[in-house]
DOPATI-469834 format. One record per residue (C-alpha): residue in one letter; x, y, z. Coordinates in steps of 0.1 Angstrom, whole numbers, padded with zeros to 4 digits, always signed. Example, Ala and Ser with C-alpha at 12.3 -4.5 7.8 and 13.67 -1.06 7.14 Angstrom:
BEGIN
A+0123-0045+0078 S+0137-0011+0071 
This chain:
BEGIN
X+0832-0357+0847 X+0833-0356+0808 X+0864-0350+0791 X+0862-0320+0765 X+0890-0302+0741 X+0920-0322+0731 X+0931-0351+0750 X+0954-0375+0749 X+0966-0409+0773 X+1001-0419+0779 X+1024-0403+0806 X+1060-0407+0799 X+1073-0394+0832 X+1057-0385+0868 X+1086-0365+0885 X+1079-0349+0915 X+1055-0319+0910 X+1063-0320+0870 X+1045-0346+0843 X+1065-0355+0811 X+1050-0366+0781 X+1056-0373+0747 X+1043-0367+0712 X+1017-0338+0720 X+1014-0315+0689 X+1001-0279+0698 X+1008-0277+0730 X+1010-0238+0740 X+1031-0227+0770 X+1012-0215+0803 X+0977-0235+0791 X+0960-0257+0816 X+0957-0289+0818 X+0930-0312+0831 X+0943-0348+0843 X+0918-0375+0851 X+0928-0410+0868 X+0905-0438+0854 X+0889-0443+0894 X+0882-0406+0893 X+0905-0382+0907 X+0910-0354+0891 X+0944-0327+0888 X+0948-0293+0881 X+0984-0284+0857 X+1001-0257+0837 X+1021-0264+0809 X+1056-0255+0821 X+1072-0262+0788 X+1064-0267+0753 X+1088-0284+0731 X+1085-0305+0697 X+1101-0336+0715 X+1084-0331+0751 X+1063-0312+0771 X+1062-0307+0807 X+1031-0301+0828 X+1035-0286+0865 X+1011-0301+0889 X+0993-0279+0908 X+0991-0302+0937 X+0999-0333+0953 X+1007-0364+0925 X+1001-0392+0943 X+0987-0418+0923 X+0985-0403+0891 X+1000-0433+0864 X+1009-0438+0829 X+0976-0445+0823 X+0958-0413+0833 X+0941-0393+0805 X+0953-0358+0799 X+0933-0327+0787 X+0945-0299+0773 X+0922-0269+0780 X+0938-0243+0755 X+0934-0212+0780 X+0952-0201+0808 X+0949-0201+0845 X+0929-0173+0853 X+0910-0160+0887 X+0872-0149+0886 X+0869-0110+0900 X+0846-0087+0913 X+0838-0066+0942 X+0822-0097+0957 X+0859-0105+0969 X+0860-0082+0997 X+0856-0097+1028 X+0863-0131+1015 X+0891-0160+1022 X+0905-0179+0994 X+0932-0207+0991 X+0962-0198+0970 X+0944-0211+0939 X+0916-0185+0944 X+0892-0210+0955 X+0871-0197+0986 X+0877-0220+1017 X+0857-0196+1041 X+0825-0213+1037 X+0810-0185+1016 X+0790-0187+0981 X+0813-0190+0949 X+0824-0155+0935 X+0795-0140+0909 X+0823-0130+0886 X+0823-0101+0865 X+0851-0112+0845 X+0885-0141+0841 X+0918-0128+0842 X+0946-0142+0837 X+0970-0146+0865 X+1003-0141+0844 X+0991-0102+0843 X+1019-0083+0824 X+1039-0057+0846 X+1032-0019+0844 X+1043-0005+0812 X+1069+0024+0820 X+1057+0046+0797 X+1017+0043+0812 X+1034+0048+0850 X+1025+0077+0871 X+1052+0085+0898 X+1040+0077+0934 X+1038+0108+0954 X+1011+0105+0981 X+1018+0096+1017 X+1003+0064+1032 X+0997+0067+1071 X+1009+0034+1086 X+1002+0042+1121 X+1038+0030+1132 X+1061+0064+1137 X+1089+0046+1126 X+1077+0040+1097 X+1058+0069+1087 X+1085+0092+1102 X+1118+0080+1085 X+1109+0052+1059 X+1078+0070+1043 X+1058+0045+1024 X+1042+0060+0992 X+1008+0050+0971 X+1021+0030+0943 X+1058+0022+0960 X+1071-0015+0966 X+1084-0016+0999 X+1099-0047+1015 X+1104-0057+1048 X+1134-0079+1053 X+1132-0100+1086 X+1148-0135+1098 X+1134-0161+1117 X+1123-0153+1154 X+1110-0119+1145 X+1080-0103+1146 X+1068-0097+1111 X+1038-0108+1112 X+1027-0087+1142 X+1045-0058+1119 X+1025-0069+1086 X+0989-0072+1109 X+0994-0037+1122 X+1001-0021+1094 X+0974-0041+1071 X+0949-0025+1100 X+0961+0008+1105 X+0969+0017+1069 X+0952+0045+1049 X+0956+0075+1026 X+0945+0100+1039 X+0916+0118+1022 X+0908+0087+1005 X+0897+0059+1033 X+0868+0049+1018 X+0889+0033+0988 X+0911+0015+1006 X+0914-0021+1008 X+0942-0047+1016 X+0951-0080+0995 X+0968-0102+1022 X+0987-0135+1008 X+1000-0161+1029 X+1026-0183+1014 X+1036-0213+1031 X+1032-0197+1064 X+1019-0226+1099 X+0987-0233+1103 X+0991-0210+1137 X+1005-0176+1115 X+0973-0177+1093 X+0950-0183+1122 X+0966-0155+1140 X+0960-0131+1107 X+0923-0143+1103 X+0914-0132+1137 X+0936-0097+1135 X+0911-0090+1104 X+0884-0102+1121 X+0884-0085+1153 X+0895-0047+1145 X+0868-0048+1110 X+0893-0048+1083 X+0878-0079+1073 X+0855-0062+1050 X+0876-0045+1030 X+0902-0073+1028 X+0910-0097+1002 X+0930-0130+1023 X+0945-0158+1004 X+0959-0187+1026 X+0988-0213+1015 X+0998-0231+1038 X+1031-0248+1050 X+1014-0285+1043 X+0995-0274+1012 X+1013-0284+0981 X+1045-0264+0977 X+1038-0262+0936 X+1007-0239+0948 X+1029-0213+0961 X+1037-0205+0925 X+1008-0191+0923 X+0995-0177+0955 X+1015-0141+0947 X+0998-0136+0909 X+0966-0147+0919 X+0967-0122+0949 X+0977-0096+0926 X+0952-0102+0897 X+0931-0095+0920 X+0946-0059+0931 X+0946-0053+0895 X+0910-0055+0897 X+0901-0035+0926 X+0926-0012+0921 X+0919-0003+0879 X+0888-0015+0873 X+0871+0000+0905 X+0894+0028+0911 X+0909+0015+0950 X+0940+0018+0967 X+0952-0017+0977 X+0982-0022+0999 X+0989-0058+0989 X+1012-0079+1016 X+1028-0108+1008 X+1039-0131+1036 X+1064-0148+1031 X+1084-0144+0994 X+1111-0165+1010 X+1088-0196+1008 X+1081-0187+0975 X+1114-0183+0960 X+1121-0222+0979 X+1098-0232+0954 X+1110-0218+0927 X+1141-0233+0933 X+1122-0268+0941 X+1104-0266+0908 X+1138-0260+0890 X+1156-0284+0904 X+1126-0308+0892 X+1134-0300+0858 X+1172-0308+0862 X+1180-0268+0851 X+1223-0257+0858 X+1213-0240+0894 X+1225-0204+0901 X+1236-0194+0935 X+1227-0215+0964 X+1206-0236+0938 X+1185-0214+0930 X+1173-0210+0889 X+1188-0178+0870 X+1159-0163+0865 X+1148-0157+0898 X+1158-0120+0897 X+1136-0119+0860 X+1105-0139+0878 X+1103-0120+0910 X+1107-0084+0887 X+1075-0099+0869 X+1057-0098+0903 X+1068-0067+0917 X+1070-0050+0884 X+1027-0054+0887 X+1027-0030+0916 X+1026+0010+0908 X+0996+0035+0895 X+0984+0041+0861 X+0985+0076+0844 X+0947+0086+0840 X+0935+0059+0867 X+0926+0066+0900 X+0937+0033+0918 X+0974+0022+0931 X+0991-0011+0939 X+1012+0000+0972 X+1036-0035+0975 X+1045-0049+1011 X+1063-0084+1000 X+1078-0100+1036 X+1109-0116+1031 X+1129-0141+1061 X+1167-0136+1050 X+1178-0171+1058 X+1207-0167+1085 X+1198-0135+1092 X+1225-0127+1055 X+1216-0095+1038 X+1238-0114+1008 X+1210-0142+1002 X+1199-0142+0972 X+1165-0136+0981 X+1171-0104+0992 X+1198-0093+0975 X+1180-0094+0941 X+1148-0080+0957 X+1166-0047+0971 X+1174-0041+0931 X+1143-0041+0921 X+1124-0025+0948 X+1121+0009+0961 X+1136+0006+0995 X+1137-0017+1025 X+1127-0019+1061 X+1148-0039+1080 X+1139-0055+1114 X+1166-0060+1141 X+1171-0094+1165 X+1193-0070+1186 X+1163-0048+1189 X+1135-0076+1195 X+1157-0092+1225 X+1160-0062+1242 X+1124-0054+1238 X+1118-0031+1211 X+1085-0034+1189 X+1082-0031+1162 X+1122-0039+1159 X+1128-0015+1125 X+1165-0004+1124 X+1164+0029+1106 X+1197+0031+1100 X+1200+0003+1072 X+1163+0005+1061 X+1155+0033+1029 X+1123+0043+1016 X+1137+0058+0979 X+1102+0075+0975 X+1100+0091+1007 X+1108+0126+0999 X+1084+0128+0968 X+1053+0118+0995 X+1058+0142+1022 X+1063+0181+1032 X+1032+0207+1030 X+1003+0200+1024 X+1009+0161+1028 X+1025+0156+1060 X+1037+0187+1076 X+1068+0215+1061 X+1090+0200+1095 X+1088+0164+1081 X+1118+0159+1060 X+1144+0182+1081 X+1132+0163+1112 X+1137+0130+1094 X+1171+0138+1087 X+1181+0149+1119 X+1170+0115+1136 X+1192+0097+1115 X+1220+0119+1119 X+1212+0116+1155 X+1204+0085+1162 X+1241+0074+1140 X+1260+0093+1167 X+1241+0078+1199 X+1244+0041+1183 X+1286+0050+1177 X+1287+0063+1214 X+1270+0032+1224 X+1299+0008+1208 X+1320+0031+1228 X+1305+0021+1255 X+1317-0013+1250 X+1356-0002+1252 X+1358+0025+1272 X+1328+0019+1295 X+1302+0049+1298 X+1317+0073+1327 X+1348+0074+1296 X+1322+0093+1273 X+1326+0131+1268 X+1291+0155+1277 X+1284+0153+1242 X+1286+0119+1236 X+1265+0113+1266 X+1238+0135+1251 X+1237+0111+1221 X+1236+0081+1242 X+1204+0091+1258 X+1191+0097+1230 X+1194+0070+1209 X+1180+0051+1243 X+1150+0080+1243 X+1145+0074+1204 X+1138+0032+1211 X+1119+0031+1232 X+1096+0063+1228 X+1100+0066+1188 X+1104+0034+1177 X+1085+0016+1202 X+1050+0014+1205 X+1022-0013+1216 X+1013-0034+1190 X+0973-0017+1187 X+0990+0017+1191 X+0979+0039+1161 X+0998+0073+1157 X+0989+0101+1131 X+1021+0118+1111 X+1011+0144+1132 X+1017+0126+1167 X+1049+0108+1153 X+1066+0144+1145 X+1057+0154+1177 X+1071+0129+1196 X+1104+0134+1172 X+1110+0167+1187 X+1103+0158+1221 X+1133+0136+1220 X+1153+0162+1197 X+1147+0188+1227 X+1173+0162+1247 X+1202+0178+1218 X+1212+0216+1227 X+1197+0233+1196 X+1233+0238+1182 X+1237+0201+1175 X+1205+0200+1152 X+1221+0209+1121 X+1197+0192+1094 X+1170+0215+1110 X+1167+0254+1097 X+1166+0280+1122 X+1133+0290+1110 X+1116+0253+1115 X+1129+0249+1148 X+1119+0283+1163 X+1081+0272+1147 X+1083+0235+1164 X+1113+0230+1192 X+1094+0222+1225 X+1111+0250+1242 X+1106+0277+1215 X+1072+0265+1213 X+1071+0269+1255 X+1084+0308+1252 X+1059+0317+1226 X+1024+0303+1248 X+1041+0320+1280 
């Protein structure tokens, strides 16, 4: 292959994922770099560092036998991704190369991966209800168009069940025909991709999806860039051709790993648990992407899927993603082994947005009083249920009792449902009140007398008799 722009011959230093050389005038940070081996091979590198003494080139791959002797060309642009509506329906690698035998994109234009975030000033403020089709979700932890939304898991569970359904189920409503999903996969088993390839496949959400696949043996240094490639490209469908994209990225845990891989490469003072300082300031530059525009019709709705290592809330990882995000759904291992799905503990999991996104004439007027009476609820069944515990349950007062049963009633008919079980808002509230009915009316003090003689079972009963 011929070798055009600058290049030069002469590596100082192969260490790890990073190259080191010496001497290189005009070297600007973030350009890529071409590296050809004198049999052939070829590498793919962004300049990680520009300094007058050394620059430092992260290789975007494997560097196995790459030498001193290797020539190096520096492009003088950046990485960018090709776009246009030809991506739909395709499968790419976390490089944004297709691997799903199709044609090369027809692009319409290059962008730069690196996108900048949202300016503040330019944000509109997400107020629009996205149906996931899981009740717990849409019922008590709202999730918003334009909203960043985490869901923090550990090893063992099932997010990636969680993360199918709602890539398949979820829509705004009134607006279906401009949805889409951008699914990224980073460092996830060969078996946890397969399984989300045929999920798109086999309910048709394949066509409107965007998949890009890094996997657990692919080269760690590519899961850099999995996320902004994946976005770049919700920037496009979403601003240039007006779409809502829910974009999902499984799992940010394997990419923080190696950020913290890549830092420790370039000897940097670590931070907590090793990993770099500005972890909070480079995920913020990836979530910070995610929102709507004032005067544009598309969103970015963000889904990032975290595994808290341990099961510790206090990780890092998650810890600096709950500041920057707008909320967090949190799945339980006390609620997978006793056989909840999908296991979302409401009572530690926050959707900040919620209340802008639903009442009249987006969900229904019953939609924030009933939300507010499950937690209430649901906090006195799970305290009557420790009691349990001490004083064993024939101990518990009549009204304690009451709570018990239903915080048994709200798992497994509220929270619980089969994993191809699609419920409207509509459905979900109902089957909220169906378990409130278990309360006397006098306990359901987040609720105004005038919604519950509209929507209480029993009222509801009198009124049709």
């Amino acid at each position: 292959m011929p070798i055009r722009g600058i290049a030069f011959r002469g590596i100082d230093q192969v260490k790890g994922p990073l190259v080191i050389m010496r001497g290189v005038p005009g070297v600007a940070y973030e350009e890529v770099v071409r590296i050809y081996s004198e049999d052939g091979r070829e590498w793919l590198g962004q300049v990680l560092e520009a300094g007058r003494d050394k620059v430092v080139i992260q290789i975007l791959g494997d560097t196995e036998g790459l030498d001193a002797n290797a020539i190096v060309k520096f492009t003088g642009s950046t990485l960018k991704v090709a776009v246009s509506d030809e991506v739909l329906g395709r499968v790419f690698n976390g490089a944004g190369e297709p691997i799903d035998g199709g044609p090369k994109i027809r692009a319409e234009d290059f962008r730069d991966i690196n996108g900048a975030p949202i300016n503040p000033v330019k944000r509109d403020y997400p107020d629009e209800f996205i149906e996931t089709g899981i009740s717990a979700i849409d019922g008590m932890l709202s999730l918003i168009r334009g909203q960043k939304l985490p869901i923090f898991s550990e090893s063992g569970l099932p997010h990636n069940e969680v993360a199918a359904q709602i890539a398949r189920q979820a829509v705004v409503l009134g607006r279906e025909e401009k949805f889409s999903i951008v699914f990224a996969a980073v460092g996830l088993k060969y078996d946890d991709v397969l399984f989300f390839r045929r999920q798109f496949e086999e309910f048709g959400a394949l066509s409107r999806s965007v998949l890009f696949l890094n996997l657990a043996n692919d080269p760690v240094i590519e899961r850099i860039t999995t996320p902004r490639v994946a976005l770049t490209v919700a920037e496009y469908l979403a601003f240039d051709l007006g779409m809502d994209v829910l974009v999902i990225i499984d799992d940010m845990t394997n990419y923080c790993e190696a950020l913290r891989e890549l830092s420790s490469a370039r000897e940097e003072v670590p931070s907590r648990k090793g990993y770099p300082g500005y972890m909070y300031s480079d995920l913020a530059s990836i979530y910070e992407r995610a929102g709507r525009i004032i005067g544009r019709p598309g969103s970015i709705t963000f889904m990032p899927i975290l595994t808290m290592p341990g099961g510790d809330l206090t990780h890092p990882i998650p810890d600096l993603t709950g500041y920057i995000t707008e909320g967090q759904i949190f799945l339980d291992l006390d609620l997978h082994n006793r056989g909840i799905y999908p296991p979302i503990n409401v009572l530690p999991s926050l959707s900040r947005l919620m209340k802008d996104g639903i009442g009249p004439g987006k969900t229904r007027e019953d939609h924030k009083e009933v939300s507010d009476q499950l937690y209430a609820a649901y906090s006195q069944g799970t305290k009557a249920r420790e009691l349990v515990q001490i004083v064993g349950e024939a101990g518990l007062s009549q009204r304690e009792r009451l709570y018990l049963e239903f915080a048994r009633r709200f798992e497994r008919e509220f929270v619980s449902q089969g994993f191809k079980e699609r419920r409207t808002i509509e459905e979900t509230l109902n089957i909220a009140w169906d378990i409130l009915s278990v309360l006397p009316e006098s306990e359901l003090t987040r609720i105004s007398e005038k919604t519950i003689s509209k929507y209480h079972p029993r009222r509801r009963l009198l009124v049709e008799r």
